[in-house]
MDAnalysis code that builds the backbone (N, CA, C; Angstrom):
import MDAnalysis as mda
import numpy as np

u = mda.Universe.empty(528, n_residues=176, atom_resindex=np.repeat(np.arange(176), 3), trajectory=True)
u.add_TopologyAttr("name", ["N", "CA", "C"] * 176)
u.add_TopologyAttr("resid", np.arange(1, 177))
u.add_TopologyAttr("resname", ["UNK", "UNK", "UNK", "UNK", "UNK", "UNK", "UNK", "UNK", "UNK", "UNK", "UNK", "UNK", "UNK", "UNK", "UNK", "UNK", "UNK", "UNK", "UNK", "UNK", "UNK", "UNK", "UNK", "UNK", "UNK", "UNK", "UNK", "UNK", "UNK", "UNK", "UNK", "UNK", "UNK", "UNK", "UNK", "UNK", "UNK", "UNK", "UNK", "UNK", "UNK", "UNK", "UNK", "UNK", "UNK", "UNK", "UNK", "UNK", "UNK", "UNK", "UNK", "UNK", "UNK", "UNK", "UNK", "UNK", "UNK", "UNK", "UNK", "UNK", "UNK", "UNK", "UNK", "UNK", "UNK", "UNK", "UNK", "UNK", "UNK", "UNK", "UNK", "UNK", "UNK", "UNK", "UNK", "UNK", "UNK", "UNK", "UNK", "UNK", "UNK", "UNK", "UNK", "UNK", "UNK", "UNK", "UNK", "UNK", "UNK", "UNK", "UNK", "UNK", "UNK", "UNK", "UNK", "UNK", "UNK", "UNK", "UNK", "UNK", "UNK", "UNK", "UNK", "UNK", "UNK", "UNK", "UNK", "UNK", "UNK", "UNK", "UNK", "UNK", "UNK", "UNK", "UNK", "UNK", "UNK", "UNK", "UNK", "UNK", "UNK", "UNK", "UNK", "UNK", "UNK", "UNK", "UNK", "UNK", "UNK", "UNK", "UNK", "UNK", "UNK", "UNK", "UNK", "UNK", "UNK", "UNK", "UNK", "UNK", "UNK", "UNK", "UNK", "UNK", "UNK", "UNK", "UNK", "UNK", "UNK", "UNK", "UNK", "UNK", "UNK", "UNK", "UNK", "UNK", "UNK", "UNK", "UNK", "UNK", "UNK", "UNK", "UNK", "UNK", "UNK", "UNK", "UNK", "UNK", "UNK", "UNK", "UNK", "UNK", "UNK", "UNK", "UNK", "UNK"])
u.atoms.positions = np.array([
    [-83.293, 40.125, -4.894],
    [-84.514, 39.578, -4.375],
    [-85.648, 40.059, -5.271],
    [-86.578, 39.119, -5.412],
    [-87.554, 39.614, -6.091],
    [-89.032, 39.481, -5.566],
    [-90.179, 39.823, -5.854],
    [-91.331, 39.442, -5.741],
    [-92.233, 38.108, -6.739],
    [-90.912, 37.804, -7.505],
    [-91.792, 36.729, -8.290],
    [-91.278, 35.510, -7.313],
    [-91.779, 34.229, -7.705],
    [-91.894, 32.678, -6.922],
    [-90.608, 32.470, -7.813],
    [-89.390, 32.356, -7.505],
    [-88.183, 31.113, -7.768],
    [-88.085, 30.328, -7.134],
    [-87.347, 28.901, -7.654],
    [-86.980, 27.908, -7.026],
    [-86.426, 28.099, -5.964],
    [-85.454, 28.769, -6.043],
    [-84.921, 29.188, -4.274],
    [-85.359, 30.122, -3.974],
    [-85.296, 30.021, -1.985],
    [-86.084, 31.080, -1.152],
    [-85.730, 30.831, 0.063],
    [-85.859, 31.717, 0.945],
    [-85.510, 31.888, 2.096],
    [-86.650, 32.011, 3.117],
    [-86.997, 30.898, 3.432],
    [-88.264, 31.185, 5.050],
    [-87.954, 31.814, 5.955],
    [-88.685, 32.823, 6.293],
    [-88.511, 33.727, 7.573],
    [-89.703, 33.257, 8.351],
    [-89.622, 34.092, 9.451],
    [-90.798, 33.953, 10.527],
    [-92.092, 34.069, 9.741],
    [-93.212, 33.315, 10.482],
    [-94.439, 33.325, 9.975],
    [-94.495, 32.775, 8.327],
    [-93.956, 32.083, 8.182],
    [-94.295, 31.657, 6.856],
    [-93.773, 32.540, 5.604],
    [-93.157, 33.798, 5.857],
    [-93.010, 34.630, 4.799],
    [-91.403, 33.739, 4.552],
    [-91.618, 33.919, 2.719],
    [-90.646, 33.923, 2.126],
    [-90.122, 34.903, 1.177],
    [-88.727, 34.788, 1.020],
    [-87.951, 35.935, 0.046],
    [-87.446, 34.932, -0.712],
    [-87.856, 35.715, -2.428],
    [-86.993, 34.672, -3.202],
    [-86.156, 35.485, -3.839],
    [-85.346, 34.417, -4.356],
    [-83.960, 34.845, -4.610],
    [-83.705, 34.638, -6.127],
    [-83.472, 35.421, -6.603],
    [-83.163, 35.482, -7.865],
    [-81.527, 35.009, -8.917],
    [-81.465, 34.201, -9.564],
    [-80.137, 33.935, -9.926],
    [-79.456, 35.384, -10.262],
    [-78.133, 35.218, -10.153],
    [-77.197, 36.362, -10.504],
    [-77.116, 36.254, -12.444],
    [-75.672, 36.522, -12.517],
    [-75.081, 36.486, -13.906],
    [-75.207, 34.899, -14.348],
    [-76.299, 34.467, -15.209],
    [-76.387, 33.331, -15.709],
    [-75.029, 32.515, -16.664],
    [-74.215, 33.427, -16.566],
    [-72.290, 32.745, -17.143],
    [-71.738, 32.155, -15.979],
    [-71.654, 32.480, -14.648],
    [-71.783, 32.260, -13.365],
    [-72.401, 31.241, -12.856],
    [-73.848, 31.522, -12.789],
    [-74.531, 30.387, -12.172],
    [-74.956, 30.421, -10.801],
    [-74.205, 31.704, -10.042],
    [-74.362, 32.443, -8.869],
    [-75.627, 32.772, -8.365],
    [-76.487, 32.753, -7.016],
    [-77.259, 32.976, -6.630],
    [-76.674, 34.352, -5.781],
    [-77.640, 35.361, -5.368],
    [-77.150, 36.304, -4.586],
    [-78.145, 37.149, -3.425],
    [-78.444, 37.374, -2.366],
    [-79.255, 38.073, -2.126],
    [-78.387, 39.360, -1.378],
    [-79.360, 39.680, -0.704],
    [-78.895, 40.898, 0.075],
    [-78.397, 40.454, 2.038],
    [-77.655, 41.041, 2.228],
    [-77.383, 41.341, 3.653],
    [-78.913, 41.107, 4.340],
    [-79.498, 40.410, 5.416],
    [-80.365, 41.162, 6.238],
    [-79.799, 42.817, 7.087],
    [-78.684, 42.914, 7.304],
    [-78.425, 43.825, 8.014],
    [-78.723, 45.106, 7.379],
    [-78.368, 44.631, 6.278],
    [-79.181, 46.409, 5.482],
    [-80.541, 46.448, 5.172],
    [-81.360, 45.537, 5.736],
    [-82.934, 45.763, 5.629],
    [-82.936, 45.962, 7.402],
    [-84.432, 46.461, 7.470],
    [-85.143, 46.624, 8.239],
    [-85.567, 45.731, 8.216],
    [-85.847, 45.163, 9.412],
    [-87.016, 43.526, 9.767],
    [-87.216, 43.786, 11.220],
    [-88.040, 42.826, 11.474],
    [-88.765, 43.311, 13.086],
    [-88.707, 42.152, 13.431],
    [-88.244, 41.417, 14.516],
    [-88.485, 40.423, 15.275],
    [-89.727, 40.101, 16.165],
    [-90.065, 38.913, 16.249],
    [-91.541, 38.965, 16.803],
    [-90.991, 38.772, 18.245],
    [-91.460, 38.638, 19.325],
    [-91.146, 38.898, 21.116],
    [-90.917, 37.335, 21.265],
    [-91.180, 36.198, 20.689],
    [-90.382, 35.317, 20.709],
    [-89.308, 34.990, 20.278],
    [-89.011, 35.827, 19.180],
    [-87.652, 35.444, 18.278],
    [-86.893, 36.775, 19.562],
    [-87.502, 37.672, 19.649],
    [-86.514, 38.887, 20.715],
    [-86.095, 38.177, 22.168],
    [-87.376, 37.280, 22.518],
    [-86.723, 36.692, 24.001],
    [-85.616, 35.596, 23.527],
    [-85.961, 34.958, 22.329],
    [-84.982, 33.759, 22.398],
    [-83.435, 34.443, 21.849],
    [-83.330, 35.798, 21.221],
    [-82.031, 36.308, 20.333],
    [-81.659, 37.196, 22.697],
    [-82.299, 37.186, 23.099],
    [-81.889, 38.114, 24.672],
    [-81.457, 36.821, 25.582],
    [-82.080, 35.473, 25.139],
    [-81.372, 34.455, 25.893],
    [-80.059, 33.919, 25.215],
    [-80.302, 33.750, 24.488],
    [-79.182, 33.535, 23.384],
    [-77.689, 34.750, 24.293],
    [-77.959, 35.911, 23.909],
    [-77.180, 36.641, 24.772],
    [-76.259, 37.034, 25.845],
    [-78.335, 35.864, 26.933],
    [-77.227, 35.877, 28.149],
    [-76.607, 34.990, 28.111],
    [-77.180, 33.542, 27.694],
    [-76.585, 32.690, 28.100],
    [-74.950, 32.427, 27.520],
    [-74.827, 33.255, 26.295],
    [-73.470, 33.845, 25.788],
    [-72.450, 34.222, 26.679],
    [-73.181, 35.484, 27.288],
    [-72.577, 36.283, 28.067],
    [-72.306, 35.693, 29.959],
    [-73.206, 34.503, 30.188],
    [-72.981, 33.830, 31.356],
    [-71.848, 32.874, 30.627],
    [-71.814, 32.296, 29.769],
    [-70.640, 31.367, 29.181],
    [-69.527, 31.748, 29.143],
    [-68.848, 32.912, 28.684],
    [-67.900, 34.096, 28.523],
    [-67.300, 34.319, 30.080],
    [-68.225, 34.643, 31.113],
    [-67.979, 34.455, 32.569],
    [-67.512, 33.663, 33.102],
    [-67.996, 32.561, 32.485],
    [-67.897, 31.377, 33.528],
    [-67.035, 31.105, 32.914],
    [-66.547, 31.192, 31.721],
    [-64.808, 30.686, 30.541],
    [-64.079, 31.342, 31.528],
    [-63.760, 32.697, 31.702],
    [-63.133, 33.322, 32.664],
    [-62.904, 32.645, 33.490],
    [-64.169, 32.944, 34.569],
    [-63.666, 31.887, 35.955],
    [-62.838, 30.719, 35.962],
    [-62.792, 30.121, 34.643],
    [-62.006, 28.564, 35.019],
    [-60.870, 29.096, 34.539],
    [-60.717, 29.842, 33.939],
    [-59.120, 30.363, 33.073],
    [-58.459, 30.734, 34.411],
    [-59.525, 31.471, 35.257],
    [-58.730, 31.995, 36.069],
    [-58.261, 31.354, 37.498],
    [-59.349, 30.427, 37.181],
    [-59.484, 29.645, 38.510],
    [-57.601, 28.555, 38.187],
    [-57.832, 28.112, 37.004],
    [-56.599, 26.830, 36.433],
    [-55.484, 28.062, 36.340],
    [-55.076, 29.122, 36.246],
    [-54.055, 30.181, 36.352],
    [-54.081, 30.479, 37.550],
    [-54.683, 30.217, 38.229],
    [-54.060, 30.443, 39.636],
    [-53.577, 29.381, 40.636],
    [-54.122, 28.184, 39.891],
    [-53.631, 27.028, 40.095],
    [-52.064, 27.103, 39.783],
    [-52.280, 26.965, 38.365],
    [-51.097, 26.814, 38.102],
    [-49.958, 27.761, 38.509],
    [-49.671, 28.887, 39.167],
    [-49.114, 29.626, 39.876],
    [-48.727, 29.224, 40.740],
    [-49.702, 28.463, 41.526],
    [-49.627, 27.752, 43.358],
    [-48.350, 26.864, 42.782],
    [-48.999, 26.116, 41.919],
    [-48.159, 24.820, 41.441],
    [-46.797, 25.335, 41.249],
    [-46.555, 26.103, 40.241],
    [-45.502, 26.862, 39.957],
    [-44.586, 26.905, 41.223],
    [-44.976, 28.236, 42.112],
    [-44.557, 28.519, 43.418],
    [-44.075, 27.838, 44.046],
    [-44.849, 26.410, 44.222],
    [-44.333, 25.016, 44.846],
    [-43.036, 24.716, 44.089],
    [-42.879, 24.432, 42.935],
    [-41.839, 23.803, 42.616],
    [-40.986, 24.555, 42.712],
    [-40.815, 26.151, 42.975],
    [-39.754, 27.311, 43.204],
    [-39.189, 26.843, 44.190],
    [-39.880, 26.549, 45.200],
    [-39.963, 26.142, 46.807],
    [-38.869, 25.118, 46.716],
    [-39.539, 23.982, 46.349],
    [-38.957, 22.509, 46.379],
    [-37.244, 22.593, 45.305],
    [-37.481, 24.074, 44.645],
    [-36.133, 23.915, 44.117],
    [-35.442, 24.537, 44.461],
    [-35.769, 25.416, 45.596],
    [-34.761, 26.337, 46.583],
    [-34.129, 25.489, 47.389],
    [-35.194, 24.572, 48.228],
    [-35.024, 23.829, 49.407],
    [-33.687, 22.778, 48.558],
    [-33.663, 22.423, 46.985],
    [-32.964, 21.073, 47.030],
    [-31.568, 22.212, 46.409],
    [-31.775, 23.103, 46.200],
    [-29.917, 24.442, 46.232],
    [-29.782, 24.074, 47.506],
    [-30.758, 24.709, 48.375],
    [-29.812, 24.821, 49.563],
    [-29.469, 23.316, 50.162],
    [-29.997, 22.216, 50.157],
    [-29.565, 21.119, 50.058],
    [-28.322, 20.556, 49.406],
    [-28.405, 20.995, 48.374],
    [-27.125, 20.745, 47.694],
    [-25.995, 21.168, 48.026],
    [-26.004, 22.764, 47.993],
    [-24.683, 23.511, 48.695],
    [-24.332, 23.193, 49.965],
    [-24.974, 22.417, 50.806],
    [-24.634, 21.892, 52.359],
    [-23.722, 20.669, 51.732],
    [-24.603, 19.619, 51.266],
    [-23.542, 18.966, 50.657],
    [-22.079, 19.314, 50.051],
    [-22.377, 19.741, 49.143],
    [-20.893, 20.237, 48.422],
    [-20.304, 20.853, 49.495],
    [-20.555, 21.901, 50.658],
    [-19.809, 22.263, 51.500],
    [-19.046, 21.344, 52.771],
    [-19.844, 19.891, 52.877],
    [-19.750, 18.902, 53.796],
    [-18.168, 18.156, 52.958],
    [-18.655, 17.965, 51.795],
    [-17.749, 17.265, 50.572],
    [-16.174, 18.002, 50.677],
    [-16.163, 19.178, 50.921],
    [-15.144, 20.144, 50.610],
    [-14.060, 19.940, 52.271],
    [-15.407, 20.266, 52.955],
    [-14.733, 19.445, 54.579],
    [-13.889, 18.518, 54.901],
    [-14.887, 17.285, 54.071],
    [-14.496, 15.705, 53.954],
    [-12.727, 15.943, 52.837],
    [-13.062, 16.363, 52.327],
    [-11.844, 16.832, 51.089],
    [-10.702, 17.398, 52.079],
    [-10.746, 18.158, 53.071],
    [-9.818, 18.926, 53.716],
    [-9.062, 18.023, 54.361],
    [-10.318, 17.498, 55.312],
    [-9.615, 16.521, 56.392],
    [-9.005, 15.609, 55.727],
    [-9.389, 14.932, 54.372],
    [-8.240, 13.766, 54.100],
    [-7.019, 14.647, 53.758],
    [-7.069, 15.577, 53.291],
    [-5.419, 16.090, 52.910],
    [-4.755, 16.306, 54.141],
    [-5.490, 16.778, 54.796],
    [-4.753, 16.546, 56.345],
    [-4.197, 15.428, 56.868],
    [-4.970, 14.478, 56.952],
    [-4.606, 12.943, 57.112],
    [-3.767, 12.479, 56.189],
    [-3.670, 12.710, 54.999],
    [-3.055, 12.458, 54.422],
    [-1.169, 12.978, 54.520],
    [-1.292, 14.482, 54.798],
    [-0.019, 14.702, 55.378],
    [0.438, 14.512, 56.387],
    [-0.476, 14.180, 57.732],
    [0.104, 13.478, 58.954],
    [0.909, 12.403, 58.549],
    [-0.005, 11.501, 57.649],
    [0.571, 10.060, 57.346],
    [1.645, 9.937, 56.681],
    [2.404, 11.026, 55.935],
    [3.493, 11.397, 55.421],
    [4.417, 11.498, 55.986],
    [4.058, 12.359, 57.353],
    [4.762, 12.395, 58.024],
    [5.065, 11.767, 59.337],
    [4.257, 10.874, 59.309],
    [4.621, 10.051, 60.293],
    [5.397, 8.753, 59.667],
    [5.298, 8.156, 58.448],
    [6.205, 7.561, 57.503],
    [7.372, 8.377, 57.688],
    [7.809, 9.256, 57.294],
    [9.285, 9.945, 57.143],
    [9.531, 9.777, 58.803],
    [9.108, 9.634, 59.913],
    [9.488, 9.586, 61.329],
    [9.759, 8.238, 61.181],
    [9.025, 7.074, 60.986],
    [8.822, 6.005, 60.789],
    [10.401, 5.691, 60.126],
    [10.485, 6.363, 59.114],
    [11.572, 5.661, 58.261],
    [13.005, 5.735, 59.120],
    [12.829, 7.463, 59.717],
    [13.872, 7.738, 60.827],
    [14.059, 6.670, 61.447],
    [13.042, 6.468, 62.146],
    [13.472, 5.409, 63.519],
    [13.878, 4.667, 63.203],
    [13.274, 3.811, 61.998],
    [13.560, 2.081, 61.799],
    [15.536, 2.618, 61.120],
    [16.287, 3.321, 60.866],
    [17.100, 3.962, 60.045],
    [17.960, 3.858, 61.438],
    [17.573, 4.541, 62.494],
    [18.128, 4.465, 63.552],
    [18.300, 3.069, 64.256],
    [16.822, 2.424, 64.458],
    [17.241, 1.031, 64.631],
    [17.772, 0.125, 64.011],
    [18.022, 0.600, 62.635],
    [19.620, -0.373, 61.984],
    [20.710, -0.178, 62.954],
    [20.862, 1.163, 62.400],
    [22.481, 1.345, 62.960],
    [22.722, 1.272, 64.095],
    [21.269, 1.239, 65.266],
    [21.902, 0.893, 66.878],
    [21.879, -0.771, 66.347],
    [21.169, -1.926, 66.022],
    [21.488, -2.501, 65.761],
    [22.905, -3.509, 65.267],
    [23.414, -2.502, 64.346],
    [24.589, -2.703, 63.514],
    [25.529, -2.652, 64.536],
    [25.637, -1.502, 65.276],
    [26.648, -1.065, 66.519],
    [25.980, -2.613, 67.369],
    [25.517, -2.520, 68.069],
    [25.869, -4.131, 68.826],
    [25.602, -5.155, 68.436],
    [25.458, -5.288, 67.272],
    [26.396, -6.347, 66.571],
    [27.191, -6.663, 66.094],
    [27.885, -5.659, 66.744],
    [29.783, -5.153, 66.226],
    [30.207, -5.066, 64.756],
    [29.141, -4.551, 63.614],
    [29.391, -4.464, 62.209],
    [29.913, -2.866, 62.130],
    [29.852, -2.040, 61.208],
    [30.234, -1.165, 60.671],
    [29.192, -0.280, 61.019],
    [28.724, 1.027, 61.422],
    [27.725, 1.532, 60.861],
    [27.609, 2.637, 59.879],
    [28.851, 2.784, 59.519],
    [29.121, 4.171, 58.572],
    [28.204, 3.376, 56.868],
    [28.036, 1.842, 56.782],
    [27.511, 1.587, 55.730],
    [25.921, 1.681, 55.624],
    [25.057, 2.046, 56.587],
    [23.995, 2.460, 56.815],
    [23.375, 3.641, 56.147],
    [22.666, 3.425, 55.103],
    [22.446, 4.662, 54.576],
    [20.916, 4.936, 53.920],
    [20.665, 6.137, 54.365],
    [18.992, 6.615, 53.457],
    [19.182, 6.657, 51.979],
    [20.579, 7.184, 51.905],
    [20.391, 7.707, 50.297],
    [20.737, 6.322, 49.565],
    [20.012, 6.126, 48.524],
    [20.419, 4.707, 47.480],
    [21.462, 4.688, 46.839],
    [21.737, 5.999, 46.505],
    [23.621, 6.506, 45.608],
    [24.581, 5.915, 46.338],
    [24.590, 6.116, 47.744],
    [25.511, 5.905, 48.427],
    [25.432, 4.412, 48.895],
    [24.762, 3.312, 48.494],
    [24.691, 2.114, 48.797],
    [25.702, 1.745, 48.346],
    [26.008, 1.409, 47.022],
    [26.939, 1.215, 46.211],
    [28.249, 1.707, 46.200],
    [28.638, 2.777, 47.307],
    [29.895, 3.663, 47.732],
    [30.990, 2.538, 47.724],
    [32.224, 2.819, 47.653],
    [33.049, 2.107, 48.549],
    [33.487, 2.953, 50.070],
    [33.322, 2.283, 51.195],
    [33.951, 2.843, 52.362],
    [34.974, 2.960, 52.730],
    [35.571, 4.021, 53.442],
    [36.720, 3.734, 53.886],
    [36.536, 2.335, 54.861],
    [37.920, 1.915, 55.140],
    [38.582, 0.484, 55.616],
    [39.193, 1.657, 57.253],
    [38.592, 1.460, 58.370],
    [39.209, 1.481, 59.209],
    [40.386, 0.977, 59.779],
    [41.196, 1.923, 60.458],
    [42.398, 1.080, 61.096],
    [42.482, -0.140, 62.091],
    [41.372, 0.250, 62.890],
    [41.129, -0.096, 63.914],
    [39.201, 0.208, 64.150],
    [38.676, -0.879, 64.799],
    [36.777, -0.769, 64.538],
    [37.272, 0.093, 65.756],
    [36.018, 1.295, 65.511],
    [36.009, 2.508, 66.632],
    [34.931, 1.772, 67.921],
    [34.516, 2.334, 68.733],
    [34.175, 1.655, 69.732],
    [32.646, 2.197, 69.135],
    [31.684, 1.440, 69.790],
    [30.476, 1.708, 69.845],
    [29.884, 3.077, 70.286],
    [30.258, 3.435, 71.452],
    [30.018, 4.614, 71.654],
    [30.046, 5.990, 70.396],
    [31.494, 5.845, 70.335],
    [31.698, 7.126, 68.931],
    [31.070, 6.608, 67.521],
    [30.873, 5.437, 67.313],
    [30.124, 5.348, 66.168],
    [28.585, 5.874, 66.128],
    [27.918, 5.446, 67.272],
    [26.538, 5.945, 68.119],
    [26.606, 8.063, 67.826],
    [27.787, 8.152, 68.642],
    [27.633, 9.380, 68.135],
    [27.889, 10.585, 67.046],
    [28.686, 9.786, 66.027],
    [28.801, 9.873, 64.980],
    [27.757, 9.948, 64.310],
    [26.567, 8.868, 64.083],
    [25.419, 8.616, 63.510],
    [24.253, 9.670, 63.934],
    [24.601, 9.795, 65.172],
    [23.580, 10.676, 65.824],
    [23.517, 12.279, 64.981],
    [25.299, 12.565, 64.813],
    [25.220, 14.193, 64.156],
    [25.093, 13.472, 62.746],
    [25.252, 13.083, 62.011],
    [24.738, 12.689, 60.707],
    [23.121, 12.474, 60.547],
    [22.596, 12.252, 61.550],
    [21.194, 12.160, 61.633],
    [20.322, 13.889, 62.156],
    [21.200, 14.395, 62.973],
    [20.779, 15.672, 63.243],
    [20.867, 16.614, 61.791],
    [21.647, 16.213, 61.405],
    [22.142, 17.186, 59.904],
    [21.034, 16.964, 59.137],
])
């Protein structure tokens, strides 16, 4: 900085100027000094407007807060909620899957009744051949569950046995 008039300069309050002196003319650089390492005095308008400046900084800074904190606590609530709504749809779910597992039981159940009421089924109708067969005076020793034995040859009776002993014949072959 100098005290002579250069082209460049710096206006301060009240009309005062500082001029500025070029640096290293290889350069081309202008340079001054820091204000912070001078002493200068502010006039009570530049001090009220650098103390509003301040607050109104320092009310801005506050009030940034408040909404940071205000939208973070929002978003928490929000948060919380969807914890909620994703507890409620587990435990929703696992009722299901436990209803499913139920539903799953009872058909295997049903399912083996029906097994076994087929294999009774097959009994009877097996039985109602051969009472059949017996009064209709055929054979009943050719009556058979197993498929191997379709194709058997039978013995040739001497004489057709009576109905009765064939009946009970079939009966212990059926108990067995």
């Amino acid at each position: 900085m100098t005290e002579e008039e250069t082209p460049l300069y710096v206006t301060l309050y009240r009309n005062k100027k500082l001029y500025v002196k070029e640096g290293n003319p290889e350069t081309r650089e202008c340079w001054f000094q820091r204000i912070r390492d001078e002493m200068y005095v502010l006039s009570r308008k530049q001090q009220n407007m650098m103390k509003e400046i301040k607050k109104v900084k320092q009310e801005w800074t506050m009030d940034q807060k408040l909404i940071l904190r205000a939208k973070l606590n929002e978003m928490k609530a929000k948060y919380d909620l969807i914890q909620r709504k994703k507890d409620i749809l587990k435990e929703e779910n696992d009722k299901l899957k436990t209803k499913e597992q139920d539903w799953k039981t009872k058909e295997n159940e049903w399912k083996t009744k029906e097994n076994e009421l087929k294999s009774k089924l097959q009994g009877t109708l097996r039985k109602n051949k051969i009472l059949k067969r017996i009064l209709l005076g055929k054979r009943a020793d050719r009556v058979s569950s197993n498929p191997w034995r379709w194709n058997t040859r039978v013995k040739r009776l001497i004489r057709p046995p009576s109905a009765v002993s064939q009946l009970s014949r079939s009966l212990t072959h059926l108990s067995d």
